[in-house]
TILO-600242 format. One record per residue: residue in three letters; chain; x negated, y negated, z of N, C-alpha, C, O in turn; residue number from 0. Coordinates in Angstrom, 3 decimals, padded with zeros to 6 digits. Atoms other than C-alpha are relative to their C-alpha. Layout:
TILO-600242
SITE  code  unit       n_x       n_y       n_z      ca_x      ca_y      ca_z       c_x       c_y       c_z       o_x       o_y       o_z  pos
SITE   Ala     A         X         Y         Z         X         Y         Z         X         Y         Z         X         Y         Z  NUM
...
END
This chain:
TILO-600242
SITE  code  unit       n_x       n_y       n_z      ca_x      ca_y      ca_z       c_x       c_y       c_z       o_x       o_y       o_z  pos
SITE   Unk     A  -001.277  -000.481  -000.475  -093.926  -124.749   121.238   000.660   000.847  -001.089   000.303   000.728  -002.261    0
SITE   Unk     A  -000.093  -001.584   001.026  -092.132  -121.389   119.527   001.763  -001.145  -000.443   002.412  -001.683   000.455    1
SITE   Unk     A  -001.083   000.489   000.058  -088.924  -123.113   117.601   001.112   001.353  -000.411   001.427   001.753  -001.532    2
SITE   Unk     A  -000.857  -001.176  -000.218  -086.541  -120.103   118.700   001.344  -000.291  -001.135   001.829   000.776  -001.509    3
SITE   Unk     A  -000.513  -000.119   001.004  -084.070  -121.400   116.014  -000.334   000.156  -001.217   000.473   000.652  -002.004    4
SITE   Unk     A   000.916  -000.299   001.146  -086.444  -121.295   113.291  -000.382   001.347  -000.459  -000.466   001.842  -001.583    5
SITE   Unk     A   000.735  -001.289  -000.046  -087.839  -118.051   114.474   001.357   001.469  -000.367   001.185   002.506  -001.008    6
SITE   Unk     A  -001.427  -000.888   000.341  -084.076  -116.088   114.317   000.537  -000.378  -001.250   000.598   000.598  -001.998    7
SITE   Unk     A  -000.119   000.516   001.516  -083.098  -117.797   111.152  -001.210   000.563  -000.852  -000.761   000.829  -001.967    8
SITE   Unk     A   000.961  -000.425   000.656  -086.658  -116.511   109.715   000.961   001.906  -000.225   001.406   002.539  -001.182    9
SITE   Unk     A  -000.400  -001.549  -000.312  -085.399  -112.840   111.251   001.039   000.329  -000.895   000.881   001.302  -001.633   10
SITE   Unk     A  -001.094   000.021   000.754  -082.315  -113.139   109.558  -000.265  -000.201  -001.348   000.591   000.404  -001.994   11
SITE   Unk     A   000.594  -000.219   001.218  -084.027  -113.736   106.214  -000.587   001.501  -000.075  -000.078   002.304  -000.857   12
SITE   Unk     A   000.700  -000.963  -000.061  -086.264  -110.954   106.931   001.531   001.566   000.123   001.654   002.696  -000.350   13
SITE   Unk     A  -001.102  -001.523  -000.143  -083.125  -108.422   107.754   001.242   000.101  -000.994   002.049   001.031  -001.018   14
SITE   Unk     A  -000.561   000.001   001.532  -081.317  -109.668   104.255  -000.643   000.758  -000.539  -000.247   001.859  -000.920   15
SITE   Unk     A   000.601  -000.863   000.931  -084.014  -108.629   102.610  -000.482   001.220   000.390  -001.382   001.535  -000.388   16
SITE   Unk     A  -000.182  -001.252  -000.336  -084.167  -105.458   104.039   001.174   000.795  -000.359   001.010   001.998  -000.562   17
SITE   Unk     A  -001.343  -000.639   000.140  -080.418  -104.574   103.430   000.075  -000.192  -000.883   000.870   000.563  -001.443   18
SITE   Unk     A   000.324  -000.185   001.288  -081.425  -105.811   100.186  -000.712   001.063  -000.985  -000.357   001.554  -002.057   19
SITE   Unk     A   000.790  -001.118   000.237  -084.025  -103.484   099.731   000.396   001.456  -000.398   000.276   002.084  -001.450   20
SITE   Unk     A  -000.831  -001.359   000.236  -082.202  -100.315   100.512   001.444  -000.168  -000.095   002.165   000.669   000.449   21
SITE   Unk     A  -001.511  -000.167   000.916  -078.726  -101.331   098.852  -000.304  -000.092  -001.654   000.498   000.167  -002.551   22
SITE   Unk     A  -000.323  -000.281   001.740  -080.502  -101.712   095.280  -001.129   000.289  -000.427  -001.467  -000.065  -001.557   23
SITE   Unk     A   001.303  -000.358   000.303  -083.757  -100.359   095.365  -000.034   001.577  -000.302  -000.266   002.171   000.751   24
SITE   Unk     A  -000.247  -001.296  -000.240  -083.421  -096.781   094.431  -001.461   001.027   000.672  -001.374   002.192   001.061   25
SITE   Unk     A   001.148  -000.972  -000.590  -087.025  -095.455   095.670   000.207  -000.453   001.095  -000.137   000.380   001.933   26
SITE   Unk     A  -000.012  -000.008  -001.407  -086.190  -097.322   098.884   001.476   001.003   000.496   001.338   001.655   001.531   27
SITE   Unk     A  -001.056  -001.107  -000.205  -083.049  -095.169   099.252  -000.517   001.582  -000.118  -000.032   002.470   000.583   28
SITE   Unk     A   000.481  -001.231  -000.498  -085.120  -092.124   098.630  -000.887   000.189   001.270  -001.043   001.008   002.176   29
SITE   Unk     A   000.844   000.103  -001.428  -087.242  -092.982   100.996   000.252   000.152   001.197  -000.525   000.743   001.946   30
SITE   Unk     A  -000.517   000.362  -001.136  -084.921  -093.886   103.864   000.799   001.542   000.114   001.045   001.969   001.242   31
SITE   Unk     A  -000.612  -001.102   000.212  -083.133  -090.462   102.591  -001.064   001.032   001.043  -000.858   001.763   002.012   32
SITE   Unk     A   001.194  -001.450  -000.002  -086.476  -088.340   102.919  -000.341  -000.623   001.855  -000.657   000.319   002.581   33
SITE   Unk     A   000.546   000.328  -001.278  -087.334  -090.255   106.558   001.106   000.602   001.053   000.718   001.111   002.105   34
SITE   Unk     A  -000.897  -000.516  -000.874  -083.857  -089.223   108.138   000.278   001.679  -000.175   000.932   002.371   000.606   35
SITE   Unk     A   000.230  -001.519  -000.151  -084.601  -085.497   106.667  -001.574   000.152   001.626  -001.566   000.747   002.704   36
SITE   Unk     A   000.847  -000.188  -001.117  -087.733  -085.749   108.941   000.002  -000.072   001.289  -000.672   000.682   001.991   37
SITE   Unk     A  -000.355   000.215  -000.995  -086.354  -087.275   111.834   000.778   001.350   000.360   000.578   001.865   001.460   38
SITE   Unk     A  -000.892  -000.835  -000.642  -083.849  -084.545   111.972  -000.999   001.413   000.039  -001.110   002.009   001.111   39
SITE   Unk     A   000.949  -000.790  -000.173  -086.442  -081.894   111.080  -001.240  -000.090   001.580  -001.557   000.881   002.267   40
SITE   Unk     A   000.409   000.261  -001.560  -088.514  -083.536   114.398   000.547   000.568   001.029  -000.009   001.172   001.946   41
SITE   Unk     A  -000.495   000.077  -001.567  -086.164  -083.289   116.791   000.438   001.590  -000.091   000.485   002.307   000.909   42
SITE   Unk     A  -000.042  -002.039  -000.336  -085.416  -079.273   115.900  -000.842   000.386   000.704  -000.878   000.891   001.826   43
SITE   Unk     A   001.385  -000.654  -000.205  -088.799  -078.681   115.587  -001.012  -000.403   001.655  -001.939   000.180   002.217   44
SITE   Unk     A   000.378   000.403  -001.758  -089.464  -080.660   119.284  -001.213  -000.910  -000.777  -001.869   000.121  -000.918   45
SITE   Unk     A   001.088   000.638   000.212  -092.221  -082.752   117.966  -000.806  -000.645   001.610  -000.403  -000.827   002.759   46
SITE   Unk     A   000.616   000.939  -001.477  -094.716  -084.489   120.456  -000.022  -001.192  -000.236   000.028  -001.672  -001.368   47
SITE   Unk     A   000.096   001.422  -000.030  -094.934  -087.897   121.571  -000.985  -000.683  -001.357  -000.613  -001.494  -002.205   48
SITE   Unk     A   000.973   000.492   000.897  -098.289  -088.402   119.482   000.707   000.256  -001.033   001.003  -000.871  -001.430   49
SITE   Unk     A  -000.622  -000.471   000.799  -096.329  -086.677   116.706   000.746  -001.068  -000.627   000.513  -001.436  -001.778   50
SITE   Unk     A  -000.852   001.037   000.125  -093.744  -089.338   116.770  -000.305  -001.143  -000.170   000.358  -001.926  -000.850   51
SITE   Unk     A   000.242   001.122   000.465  -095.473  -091.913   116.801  -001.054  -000.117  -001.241  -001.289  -001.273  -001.594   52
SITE   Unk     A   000.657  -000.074   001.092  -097.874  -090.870   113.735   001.313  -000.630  -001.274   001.467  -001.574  -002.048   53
SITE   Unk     A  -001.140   000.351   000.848  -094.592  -090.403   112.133   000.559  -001.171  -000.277   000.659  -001.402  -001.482   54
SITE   Unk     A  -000.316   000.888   000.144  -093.163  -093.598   112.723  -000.762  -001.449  -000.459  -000.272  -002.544  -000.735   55
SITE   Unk     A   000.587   001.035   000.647  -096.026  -095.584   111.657   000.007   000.363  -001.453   000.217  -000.561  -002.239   56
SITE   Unk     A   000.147  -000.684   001.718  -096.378  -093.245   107.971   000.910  -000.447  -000.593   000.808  -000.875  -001.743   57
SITE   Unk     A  -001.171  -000.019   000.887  -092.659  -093.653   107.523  -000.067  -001.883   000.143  -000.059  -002.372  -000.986   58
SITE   Unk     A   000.186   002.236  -000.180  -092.947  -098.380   108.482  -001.011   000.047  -001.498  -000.839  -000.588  -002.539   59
SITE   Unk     A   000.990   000.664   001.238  -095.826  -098.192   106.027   001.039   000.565  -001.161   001.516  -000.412  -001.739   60
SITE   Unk     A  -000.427  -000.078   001.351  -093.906  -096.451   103.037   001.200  -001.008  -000.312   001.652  -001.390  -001.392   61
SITE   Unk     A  -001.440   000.792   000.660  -090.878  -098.573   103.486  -000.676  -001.763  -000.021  -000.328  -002.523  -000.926   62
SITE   Unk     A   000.917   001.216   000.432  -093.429  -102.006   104.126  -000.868   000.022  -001.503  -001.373  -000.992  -001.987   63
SITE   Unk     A   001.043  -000.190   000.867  -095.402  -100.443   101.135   001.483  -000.652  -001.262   001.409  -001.549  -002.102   64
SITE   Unk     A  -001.231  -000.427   000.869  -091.840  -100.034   099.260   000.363  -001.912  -000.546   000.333  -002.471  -001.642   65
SITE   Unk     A  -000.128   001.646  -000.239  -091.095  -103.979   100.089  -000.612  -000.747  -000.526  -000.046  -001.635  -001.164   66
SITE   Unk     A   001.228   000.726   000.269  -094.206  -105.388   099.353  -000.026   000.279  -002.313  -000.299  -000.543  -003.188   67
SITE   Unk     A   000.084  -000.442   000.949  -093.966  -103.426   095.999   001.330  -000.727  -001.108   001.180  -001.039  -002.290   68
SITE   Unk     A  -001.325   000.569   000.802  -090.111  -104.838   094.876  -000.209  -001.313   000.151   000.466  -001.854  -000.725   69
SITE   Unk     A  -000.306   000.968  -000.290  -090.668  -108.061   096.046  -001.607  -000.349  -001.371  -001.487  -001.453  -001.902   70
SITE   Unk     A   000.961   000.493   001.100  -094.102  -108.352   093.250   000.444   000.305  -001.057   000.139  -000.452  -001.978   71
SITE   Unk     A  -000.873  -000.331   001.144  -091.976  -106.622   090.744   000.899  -001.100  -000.293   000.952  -001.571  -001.429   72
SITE   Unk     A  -001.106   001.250   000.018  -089.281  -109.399   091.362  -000.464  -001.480  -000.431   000.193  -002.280  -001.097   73
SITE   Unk     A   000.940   001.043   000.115  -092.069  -112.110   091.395  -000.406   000.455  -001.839   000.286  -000.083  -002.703   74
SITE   Unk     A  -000.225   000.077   001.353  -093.265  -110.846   087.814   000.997   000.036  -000.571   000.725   000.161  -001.765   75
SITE   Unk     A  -000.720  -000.054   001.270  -090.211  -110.803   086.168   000.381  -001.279  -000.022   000.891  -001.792  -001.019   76
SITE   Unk     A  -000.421   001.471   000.310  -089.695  -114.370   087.284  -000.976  -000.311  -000.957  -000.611  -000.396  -002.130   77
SITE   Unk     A   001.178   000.565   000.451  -093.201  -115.457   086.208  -000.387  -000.018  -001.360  -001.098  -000.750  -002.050   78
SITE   Unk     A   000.944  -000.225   001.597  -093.401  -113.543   082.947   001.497   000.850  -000.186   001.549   002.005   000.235   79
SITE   Unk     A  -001.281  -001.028   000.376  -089.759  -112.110   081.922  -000.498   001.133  -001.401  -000.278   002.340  -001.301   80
SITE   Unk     A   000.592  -000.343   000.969  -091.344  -111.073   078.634  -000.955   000.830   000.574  -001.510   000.600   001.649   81
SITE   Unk     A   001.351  -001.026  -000.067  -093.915  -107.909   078.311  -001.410  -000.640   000.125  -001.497  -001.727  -000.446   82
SITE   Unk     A   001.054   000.276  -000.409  -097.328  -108.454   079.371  -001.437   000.688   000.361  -001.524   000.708   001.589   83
SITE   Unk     A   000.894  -001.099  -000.462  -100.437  -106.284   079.787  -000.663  -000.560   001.735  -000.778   000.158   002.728   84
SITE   Unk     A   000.004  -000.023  -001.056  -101.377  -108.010   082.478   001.042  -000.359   001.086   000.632  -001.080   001.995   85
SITE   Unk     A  -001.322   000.236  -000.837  -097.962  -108.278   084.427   000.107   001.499   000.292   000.235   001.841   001.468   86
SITE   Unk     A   000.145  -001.542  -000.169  -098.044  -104.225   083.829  -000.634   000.251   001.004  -000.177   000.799   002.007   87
SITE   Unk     A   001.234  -000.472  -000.776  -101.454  -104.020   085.384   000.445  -000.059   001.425   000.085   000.797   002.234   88
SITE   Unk     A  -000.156   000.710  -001.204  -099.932  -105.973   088.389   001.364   001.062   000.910   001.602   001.421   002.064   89
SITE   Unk     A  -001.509  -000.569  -000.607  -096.677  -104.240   089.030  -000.149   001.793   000.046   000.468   002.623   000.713   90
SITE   Unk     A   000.482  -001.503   000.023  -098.245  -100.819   088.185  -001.441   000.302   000.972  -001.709   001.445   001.344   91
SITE   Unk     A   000.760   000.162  -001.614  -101.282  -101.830   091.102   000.941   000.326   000.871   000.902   001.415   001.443   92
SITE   Unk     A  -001.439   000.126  -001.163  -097.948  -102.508   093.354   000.116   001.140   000.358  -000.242   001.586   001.448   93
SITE   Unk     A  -000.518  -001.381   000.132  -096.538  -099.096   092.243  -001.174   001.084   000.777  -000.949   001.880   001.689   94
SITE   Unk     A   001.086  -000.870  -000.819  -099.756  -097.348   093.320  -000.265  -000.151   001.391  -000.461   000.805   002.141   95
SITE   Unk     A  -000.235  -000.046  -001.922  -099.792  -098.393   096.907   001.169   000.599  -000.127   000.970   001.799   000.065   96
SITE   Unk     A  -001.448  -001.013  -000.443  -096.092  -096.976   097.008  -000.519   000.915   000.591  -000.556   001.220   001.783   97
SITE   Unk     A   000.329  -001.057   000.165  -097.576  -094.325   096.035  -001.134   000.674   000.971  -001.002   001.777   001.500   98
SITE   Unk     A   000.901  -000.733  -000.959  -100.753  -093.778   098.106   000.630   000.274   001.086   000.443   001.360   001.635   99
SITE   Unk     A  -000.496   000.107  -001.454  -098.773  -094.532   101.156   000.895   001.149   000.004   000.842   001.934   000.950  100
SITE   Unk     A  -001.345  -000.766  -000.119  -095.825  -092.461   100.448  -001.448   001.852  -000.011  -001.449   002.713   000.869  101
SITE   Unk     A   000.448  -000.844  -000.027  -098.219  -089.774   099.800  -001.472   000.526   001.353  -002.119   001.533   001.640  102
SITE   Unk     A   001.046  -000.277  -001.194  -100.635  -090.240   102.742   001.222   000.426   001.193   001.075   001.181   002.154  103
SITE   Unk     A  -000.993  -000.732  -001.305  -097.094  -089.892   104.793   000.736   001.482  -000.176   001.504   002.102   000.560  104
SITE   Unk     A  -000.593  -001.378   000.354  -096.297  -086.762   103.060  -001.288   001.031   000.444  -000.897   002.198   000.488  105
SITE   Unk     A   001.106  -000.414  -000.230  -100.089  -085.473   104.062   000.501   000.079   001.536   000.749   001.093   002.188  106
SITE   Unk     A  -000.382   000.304  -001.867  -099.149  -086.663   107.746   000.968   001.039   000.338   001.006   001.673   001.393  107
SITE   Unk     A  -001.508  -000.846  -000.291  -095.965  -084.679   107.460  -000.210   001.439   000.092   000.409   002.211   000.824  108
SITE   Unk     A   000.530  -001.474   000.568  -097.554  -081.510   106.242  -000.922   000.410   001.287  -000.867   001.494   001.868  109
SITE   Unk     A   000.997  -000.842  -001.488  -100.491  -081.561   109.399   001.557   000.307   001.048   002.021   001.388   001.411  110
SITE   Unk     A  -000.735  -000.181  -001.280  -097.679  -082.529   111.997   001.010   001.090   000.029   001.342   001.819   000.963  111
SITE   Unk     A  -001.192  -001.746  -000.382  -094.940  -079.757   110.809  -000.943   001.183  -000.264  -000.649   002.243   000.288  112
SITE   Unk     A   000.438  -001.122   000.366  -097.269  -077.492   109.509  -000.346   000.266   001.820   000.181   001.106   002.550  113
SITE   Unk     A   000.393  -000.381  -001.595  -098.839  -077.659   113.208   000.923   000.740   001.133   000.558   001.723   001.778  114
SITE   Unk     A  -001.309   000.040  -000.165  -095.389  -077.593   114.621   000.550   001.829  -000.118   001.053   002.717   000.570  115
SITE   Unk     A  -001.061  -001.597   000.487  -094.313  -074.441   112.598  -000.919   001.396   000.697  -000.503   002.428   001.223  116
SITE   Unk     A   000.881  -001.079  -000.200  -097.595  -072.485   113.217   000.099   000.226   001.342  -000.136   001.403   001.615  117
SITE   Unk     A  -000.097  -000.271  -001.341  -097.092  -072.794   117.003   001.057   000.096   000.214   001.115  -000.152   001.419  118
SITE   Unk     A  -001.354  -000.796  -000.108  -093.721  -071.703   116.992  -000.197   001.401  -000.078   000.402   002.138   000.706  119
SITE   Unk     A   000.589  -001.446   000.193  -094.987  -068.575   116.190  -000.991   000.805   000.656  -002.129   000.624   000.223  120
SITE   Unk     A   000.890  -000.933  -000.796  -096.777  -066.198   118.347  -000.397   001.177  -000.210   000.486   002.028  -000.101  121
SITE   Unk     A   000.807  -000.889   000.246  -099.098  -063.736   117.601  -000.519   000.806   000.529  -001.445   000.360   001.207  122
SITE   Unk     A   000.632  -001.203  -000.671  -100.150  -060.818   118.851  -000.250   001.177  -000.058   000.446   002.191  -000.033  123
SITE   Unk     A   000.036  -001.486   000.711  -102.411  -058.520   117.930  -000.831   001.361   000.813  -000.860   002.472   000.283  124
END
């Protein structure tokens, strides 16, 4: 049986730490910055359905990537407040998913507007 008070009380953890996230995380604030340039860039540019939903999974992963990334940063500094080579290794792994992700959604961004822009344009020769 699903304990529906358990399960909204979980949610409610889960949507702290989200408003946590982007009130003191400053790469999640660029992030959420650079996702509402795109959104608005979308809806000029007309995007397509498929479009939209590429988008909206690229931009979930950088801000899940973003999450996943502060919340092991937060975990080492409990674990090991003091410098560490391997606490580095760990939090600078973290940092690199950011990073792939953020940059596989900036790849995504580049086919879908570039696609976008080039067929706005008509040619004829």
């Amino acid at each position: 049986m699903v304990n529906v008070r358990k399960m909204l009380r979980s949610f409610g953890y889960a949507v702290e730490g989200m408003v946590a996230l982007f009130r003191y995380e400053n790469n999640a604030r660029f992030h959420l910055l650079a996702a509402l340039v795109v959104v608005i860039a979308g809806i000029i540019i007309g995007l397509t359905y498929l479009d939209w939903v590429l988008i909206t999974i690229v931009v979930g992963g950088v801000w899940a990537a973003e999450a996943f990334n502060t919340a092991i940063e937060k975990l080492c500094d409990v674990v090991s407040p003091g410098i560490h080579p391997q606490i580095k290794a760990v939090k600078d792994l973290a940092a690199a998913g950011v990073l792939i992700m953020a940059g596989t959604a900036a790849l995504t961004g580049v086919i879908i507007f570039g696609k976008a822009i080039i067929n706005s344009f008509s040619f004829t020769f």
